[in-house]
Backbone as CSV, one residue per row, in Angstrom:
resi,resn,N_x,N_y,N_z,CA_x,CA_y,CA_z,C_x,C_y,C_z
1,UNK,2.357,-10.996,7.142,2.710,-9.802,6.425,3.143,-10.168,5.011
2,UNK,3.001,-9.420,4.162,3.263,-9.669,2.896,4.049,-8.082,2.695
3,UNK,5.013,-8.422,1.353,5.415,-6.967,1.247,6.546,-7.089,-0.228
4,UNK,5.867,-6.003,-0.885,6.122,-5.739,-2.333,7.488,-4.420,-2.534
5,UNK,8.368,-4.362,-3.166,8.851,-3.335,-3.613,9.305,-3.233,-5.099
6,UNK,9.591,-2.538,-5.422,9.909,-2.019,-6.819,10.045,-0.771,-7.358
7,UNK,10.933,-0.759,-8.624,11.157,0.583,-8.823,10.279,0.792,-10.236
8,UNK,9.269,1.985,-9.783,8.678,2.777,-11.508,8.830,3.854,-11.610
9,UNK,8.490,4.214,-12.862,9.142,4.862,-13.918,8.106,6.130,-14.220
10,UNK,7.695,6.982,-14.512,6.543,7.906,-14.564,6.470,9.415,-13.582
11,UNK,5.127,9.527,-13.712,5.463,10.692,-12.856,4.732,10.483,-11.020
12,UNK,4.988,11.193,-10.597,5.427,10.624,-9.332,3.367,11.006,-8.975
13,UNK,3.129,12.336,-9.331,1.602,12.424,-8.658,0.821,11.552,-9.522
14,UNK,0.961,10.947,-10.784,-0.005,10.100,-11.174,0.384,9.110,-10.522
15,UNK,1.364,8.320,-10.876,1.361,7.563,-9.867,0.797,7.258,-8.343
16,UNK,1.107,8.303,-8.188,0.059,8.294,-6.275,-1.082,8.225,-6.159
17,UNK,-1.464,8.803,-7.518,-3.471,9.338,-7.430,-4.026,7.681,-8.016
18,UNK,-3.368,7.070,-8.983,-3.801,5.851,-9.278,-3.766,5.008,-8.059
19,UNK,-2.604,5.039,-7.501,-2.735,4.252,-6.031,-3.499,4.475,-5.227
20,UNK,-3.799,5.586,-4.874,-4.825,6.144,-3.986,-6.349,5.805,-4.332
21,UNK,-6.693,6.046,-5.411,-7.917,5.876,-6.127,-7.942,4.552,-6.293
22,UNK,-7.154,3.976,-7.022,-7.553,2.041,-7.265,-7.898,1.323,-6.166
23,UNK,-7.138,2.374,-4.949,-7.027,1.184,-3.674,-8.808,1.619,-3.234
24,UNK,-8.475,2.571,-2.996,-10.075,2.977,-2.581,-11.424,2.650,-2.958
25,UNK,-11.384,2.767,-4.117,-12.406,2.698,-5.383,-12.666,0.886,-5.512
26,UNK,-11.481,0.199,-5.098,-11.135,-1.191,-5.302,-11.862,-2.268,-4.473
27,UNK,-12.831,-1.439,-3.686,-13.480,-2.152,-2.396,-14.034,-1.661,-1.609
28,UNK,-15.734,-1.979,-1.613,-16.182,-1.112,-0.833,-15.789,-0.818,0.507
29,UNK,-14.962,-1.667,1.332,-14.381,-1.320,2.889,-13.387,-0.627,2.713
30,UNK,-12.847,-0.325,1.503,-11.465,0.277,1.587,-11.733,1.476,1.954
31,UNK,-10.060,2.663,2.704,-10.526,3.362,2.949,-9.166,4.059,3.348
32,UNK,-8.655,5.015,2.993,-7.373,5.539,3.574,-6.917,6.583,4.547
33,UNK,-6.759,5.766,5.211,-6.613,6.007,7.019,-6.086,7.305,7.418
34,UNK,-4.912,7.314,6.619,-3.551,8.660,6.810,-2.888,8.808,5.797
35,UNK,-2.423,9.951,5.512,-1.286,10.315,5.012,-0.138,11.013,5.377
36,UNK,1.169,10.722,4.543,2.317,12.200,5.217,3.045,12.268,3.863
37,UNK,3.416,13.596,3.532,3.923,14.214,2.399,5.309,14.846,2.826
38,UNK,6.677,14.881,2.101,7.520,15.552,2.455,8.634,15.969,1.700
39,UNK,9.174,16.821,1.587,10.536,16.880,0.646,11.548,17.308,1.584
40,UNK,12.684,17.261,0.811,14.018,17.431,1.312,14.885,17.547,-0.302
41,UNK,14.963,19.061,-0.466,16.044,19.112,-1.338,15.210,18.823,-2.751
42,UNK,15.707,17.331,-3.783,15.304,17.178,-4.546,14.508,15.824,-4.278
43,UNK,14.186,15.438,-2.939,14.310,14.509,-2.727,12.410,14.404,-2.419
44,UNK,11.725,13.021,-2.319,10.225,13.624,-2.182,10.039,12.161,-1.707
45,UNK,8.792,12.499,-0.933,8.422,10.526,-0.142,6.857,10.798,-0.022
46,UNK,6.274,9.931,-0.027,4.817,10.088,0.136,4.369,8.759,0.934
47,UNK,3.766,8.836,1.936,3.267,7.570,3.101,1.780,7.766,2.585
48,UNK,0.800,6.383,2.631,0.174,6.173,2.580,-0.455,4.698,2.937
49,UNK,-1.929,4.759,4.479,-1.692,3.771,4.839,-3.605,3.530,5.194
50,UNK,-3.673,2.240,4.445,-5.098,2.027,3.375,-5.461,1.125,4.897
51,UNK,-6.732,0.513,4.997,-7.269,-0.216,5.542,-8.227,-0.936,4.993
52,UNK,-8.775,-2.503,5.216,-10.371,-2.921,4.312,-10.459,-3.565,5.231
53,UNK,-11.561,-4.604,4.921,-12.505,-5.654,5.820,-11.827,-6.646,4.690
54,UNK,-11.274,-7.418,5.309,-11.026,-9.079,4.720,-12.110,-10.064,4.830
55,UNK,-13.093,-10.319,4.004,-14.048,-11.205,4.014,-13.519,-12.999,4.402
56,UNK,-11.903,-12.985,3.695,-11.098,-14.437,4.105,-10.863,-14.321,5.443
57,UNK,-10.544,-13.563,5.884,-10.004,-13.377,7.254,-10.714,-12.918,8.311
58,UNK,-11.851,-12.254,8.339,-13.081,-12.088,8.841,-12.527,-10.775,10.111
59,UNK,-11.341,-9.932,9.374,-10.958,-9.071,9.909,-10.206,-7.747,9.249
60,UNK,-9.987,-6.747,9.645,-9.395,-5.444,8.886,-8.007,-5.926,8.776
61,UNK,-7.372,-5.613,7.634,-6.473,-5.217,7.174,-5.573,-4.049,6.649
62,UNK,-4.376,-3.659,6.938,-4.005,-2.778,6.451,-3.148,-2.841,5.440
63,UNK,-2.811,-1.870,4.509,-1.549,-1.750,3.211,-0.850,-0.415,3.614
64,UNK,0.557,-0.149,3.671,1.173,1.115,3.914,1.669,1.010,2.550
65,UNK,1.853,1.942,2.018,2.540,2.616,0.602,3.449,3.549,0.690
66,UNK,4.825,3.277,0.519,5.938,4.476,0.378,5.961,4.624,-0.848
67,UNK,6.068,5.702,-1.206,7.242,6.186,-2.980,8.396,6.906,-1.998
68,UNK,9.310,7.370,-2.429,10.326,7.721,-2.711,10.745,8.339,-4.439
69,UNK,11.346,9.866,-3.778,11.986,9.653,-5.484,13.165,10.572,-5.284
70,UNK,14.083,10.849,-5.657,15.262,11.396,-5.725,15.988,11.990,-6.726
71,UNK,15.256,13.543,-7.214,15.491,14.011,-8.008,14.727,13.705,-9.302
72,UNK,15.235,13.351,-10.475,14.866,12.149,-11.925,15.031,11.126,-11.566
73,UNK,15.602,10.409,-10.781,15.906,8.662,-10.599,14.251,8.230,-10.816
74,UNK,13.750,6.709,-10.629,13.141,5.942,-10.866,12.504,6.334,-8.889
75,UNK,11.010,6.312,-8.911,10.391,6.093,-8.066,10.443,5.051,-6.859
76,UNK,10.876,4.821,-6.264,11.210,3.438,-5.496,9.922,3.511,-4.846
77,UNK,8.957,2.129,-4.684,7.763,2.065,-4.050,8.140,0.828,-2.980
78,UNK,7.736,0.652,-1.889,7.422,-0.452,-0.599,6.107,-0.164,-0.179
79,UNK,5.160,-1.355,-0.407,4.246,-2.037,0.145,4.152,-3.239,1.192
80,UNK,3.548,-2.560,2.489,3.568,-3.413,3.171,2.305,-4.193,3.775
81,UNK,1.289,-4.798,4.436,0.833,-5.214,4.627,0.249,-5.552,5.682
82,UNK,-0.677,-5.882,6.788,-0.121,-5.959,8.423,-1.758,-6.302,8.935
83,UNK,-2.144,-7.036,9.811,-3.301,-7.427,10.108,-4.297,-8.539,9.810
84,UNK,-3.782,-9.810,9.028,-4.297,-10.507,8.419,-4.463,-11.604,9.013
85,UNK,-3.785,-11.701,10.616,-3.996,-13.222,11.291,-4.794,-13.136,12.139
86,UNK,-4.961,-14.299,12.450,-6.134,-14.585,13.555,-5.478,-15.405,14.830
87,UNK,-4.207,-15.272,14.880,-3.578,-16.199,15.953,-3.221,-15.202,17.028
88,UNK,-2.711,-16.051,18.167,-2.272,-14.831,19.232,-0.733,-14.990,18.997
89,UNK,-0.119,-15.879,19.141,1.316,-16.042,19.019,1.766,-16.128,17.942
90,UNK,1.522,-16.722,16.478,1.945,-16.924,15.562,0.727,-16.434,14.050
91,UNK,1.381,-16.298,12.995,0.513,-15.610,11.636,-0.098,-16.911,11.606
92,UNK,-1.506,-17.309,11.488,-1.993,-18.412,10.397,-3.341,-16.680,9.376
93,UNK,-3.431,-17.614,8.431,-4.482,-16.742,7.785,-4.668,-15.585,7.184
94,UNK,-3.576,-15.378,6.737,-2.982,-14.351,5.847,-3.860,-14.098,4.381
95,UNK,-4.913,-14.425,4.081,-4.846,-14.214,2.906,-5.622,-12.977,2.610
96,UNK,-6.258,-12.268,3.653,-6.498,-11.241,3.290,-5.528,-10.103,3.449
97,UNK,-4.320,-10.143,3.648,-3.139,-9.536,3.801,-2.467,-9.867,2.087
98,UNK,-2.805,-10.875,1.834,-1.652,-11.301,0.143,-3.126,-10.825,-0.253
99,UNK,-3.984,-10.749,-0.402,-5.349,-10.212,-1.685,-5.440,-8.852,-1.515
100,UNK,-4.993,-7.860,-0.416,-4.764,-6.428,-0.389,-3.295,-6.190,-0.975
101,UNK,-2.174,-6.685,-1.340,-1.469,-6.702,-1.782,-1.718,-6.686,-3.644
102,UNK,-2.353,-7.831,-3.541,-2.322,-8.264,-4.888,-3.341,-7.384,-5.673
103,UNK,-4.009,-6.163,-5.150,-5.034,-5.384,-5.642,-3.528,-4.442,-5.864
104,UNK,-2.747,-3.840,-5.357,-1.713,-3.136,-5.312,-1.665,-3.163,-7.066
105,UNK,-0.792,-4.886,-6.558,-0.208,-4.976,-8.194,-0.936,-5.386,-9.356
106,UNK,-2.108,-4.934,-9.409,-2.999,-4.753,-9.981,-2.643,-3.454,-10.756
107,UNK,-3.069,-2.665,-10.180,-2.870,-1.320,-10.337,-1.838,-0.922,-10.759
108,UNK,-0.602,-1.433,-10.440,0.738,-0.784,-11.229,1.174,-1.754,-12.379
């Protein structure tokens, strides 16, 4: 697993649509699985959870995407990662788990 967070600055639907679109657009296997949208108050979260074909890993991968935002504060984003090994008991072979990541931070 690999997994990114950080806080940006902007507006919250561009932000999402660039994520959404880069990830997609970013690979022909890509492809986004689900979504969930929600507010509370002033408060707003957006799930988003991508899938591709790892050519390193010779298997699918997934990326989940939170924002968060709370009112004007700064966007809080978590990227997570999940599917990239080939072992039964333990991770070896991750790298198509850190190269779906690293398309992320690409994009932002």
């Amino acid at each position: 697993m690999a997994k990114l967070e950080q806080t940006l600055y902007g507006n919250f639907n561009t932000i999402l649509n660039k994520i959404e679109s880069g990830i997609v657009n970013g690979s022909m296997s890509a492809s986004l699985e689900e979504s969930s949208d929600f507010r509370s108050g002033e408060a707003r979260c957006s799930v988003r959870v991508f899938e591709r074909y790892s050519w390193a890993g010779n298997n699918r991968v997934s990326l989940s995407v939170t924002l968060f935002q709370n009112g004007d504060e700064g966007i809080h984003l978590s990227a997570i990662t999940s599917g990239g090994s080939q072992a039964v008991f333990f991770k070896i072979n991750t790298w198509g788990e850190e190269a779906f990541l690293e398309k992320l931070k690409e994009l932002l």
